[in-house]
N, C-alpha and C positions, 0 to 999 in steps of 0.2 A: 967653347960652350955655346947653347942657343940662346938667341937674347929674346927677353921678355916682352910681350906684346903692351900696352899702357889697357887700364881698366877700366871703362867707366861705368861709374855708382850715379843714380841718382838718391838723392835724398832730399825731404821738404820742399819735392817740387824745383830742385833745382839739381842739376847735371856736375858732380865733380868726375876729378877724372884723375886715376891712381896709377903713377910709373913704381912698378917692379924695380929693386937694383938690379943695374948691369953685371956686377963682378957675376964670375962664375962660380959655381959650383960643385963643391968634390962629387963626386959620384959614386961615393962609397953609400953604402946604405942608412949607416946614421945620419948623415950629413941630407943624402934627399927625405931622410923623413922629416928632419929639423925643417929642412924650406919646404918640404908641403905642408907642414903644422902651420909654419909663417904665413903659407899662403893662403889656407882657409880661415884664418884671422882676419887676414888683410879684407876675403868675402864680408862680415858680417854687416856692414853698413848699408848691404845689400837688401837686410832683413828691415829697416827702416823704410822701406817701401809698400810692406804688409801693415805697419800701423797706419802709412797715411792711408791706404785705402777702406779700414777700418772707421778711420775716423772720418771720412769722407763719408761714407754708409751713415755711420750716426747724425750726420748734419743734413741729411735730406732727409733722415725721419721726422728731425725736428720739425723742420719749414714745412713737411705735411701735417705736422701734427699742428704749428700755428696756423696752417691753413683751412684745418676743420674749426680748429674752433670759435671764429666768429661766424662759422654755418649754425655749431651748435648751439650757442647762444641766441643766434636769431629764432631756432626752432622753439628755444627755452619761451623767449619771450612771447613770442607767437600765443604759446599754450596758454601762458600766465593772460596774455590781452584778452584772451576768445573767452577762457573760463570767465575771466570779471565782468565782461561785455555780456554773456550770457546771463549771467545770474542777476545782472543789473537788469535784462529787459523780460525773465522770467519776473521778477518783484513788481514792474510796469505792470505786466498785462495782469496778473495776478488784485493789484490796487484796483482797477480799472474793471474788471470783471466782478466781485467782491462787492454786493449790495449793501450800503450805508444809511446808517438814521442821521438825524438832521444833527446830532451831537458827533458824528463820528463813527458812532459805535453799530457794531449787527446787530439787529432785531434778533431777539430768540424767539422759540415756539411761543412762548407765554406773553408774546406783545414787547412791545420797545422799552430795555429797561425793565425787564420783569413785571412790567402791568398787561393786565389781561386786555385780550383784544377786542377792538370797536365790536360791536355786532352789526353796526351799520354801514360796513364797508362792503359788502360783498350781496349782491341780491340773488334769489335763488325764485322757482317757479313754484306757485302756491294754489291749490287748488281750492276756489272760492266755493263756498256750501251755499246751495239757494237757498233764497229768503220766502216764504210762505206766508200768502195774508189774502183777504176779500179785497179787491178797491171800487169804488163809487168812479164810474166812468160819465162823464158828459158826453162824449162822442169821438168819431175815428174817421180820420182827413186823410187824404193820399197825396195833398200839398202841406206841408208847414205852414205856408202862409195865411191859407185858412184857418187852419189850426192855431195861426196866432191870435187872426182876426177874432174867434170866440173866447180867446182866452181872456181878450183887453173886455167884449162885454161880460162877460161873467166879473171880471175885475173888479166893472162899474157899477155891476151888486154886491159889490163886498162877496163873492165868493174866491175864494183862491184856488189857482188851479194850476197844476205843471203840465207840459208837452212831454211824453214818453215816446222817444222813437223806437222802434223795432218792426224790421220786415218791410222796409219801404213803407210802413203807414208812419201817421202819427197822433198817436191817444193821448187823448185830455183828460186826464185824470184830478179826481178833487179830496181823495182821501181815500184811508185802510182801517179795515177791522179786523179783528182775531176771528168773526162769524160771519154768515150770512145775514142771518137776524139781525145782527146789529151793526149791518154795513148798513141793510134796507132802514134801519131807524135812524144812522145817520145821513143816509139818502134823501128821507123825510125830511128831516131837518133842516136840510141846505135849501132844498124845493121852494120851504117855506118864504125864502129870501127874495126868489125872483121869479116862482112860478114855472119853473123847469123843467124836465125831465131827466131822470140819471138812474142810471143802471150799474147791478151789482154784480159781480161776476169773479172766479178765482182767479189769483193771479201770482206769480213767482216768480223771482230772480232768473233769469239763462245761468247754466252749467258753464265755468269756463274758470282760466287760471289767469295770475298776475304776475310780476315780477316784483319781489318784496324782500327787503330786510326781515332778519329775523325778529327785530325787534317791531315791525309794522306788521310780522305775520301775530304775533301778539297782541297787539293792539286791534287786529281785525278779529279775533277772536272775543277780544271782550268786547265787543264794539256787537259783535252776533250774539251773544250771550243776553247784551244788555237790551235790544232790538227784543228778541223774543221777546223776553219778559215782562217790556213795558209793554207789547200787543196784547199778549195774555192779561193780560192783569190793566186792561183797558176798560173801563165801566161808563165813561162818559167820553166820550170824543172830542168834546169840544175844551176843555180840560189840560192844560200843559204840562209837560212834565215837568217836576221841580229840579233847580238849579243844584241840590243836593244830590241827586241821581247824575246828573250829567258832569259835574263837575271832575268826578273822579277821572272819568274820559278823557278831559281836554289836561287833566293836573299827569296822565299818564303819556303823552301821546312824545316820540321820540323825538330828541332834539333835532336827529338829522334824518329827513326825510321830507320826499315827495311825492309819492303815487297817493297819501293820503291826506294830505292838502284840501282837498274837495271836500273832504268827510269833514274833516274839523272846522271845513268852514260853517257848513250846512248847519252844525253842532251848534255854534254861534249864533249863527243867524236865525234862527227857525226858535232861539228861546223864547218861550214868553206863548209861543202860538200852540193853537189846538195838538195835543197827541197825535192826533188824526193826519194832521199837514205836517207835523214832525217826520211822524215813521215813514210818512212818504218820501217824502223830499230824501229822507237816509238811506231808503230800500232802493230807490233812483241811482245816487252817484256811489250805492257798493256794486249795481251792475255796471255801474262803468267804469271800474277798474278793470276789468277784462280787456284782453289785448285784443 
């Protein structure tokens, strides 16, 4: 009989190694089918070599698949940091840009708090309306200091009188009338003080505009209103206007404001004195409101 070769199996990675028996035998046909049946038995140990490679497969999917996922996690975090980072310096710039009142809160259209707005906050261009009147002129100097020189003697007569600059001259002026007539009678009048001579002639405010609150364009208004009407309605020159007339003026004039400062002073100072040296002196520093 042939004798059998020894077999070897691995399994779990380790090498056995399978002897066939020796005896012989029969060679009759049932007997070699019984030992080939034996011997593809004796195979199957063989097939333990297909699960390890199986499971060998499965373990390196794992160790890749633990090895994505602290990538993926890192990318997780990533997103979560940037979004909160973001939306935290979106809120910054947002605070930061976002105009505030002194309480915290945004002004609405209707003023801080729902009260209406200052009108003295914002100044706008105002186109000033001339003033029209006769004045009594002393004379016209092409120095001031001349100009002031007559003004200190006329002083020394008790006459009063302003310096009006315009045009590079400078006119000494001593008073205004609603007429002719009745500039030259108080022309007259003054003469009589120191012997003089003074001239009557028309005269009016220059064309030109200011910068004002709406609430000082108001008050220049009635301020023109009230001017007329005490020229017109002028009978005696020498004559002051009463404190009842004027009062309204200074009881109106707005709390915040400066381009008419000069006016309200003038208002003050000039009570008590002739209408005459009033309207002047006011017809004076509304032309100098112009810029």
């Amino acid at each position: 009989m042939e004798k059998k070769k020894p077999i070897l199996v691995e399994k779990n990675g380790k090498k056995w190694t399978y002897k066939l028996p020796t005896e012989e035998f029969s060679s009759s046909p049932e007997e070699s089918a019984a030992a080939q049946e034996n011997h593809e038995q004796d195979k199957l140990p063989v097939l333990t070599a297909l699960k390890k490679s199986k499971k060998g497969f499965s373990n390196k999917q794992k160790q890749k698949s633990f090895q994505l996922k602290p990538l993926f996690m890192a990318v997780i975090s990533a997103v979560i940091i940037g979004s909160i980072l973001g939306f935290t310096l979106i809120r910054m710039f947002v605070q930061v840009d976002s105009p505030s009142s002194t309480n915290g809160s945004v002004p609405t259209a209707g003023g801080v708090n729902g009260t209406e707005p200052s009108l003295a906050m914002s100044e706008e261009s105002y186109q000033l309306e001339p003033l029209h009147s006769y004045i009594i002129q002393v004379g016209i100097f092409s120095e001031e200091a001349n100009a002031a020189e007559w003004q200190k003697n006329y002083t020394e007569l008790d006459i009063k009188t302003i310096i009006w600059e315009r045009e590079d001259q400078y006119f000494l002026l001593a008073g205004v009338a609603p007429t002719k007539e009745l500039g030259q009678s108080i022309a007259e009048s003054i003469s009589q003080q120191g012997n003089v001579d003074l001239y009557v002639k028309e005269w009016s405010t220059t064309e030109g505009e200011a910068d004002l609150t709406k609430e000082e364009v108001q008050w220049i208004d009635s301020l023109h209103s009230f001017w007329q009407t005490e020229l017109t309605n002028q009978l005696n020159a020498t004559d002051p206007i009463t404190s009842d007339k004027i009062q309204p003026l200074i009881e109106n004039v707005p709390k915040e404001t400066h381009a008419i400062n000069k006016l309200v002073e003038t208002l003050n100072e000039t009570s008590g004195e002739p209408s005459s040296q009033q309207l002047l002196r006011l017809m004076h520093e509304y032309e100098m409101l112009q810029r």
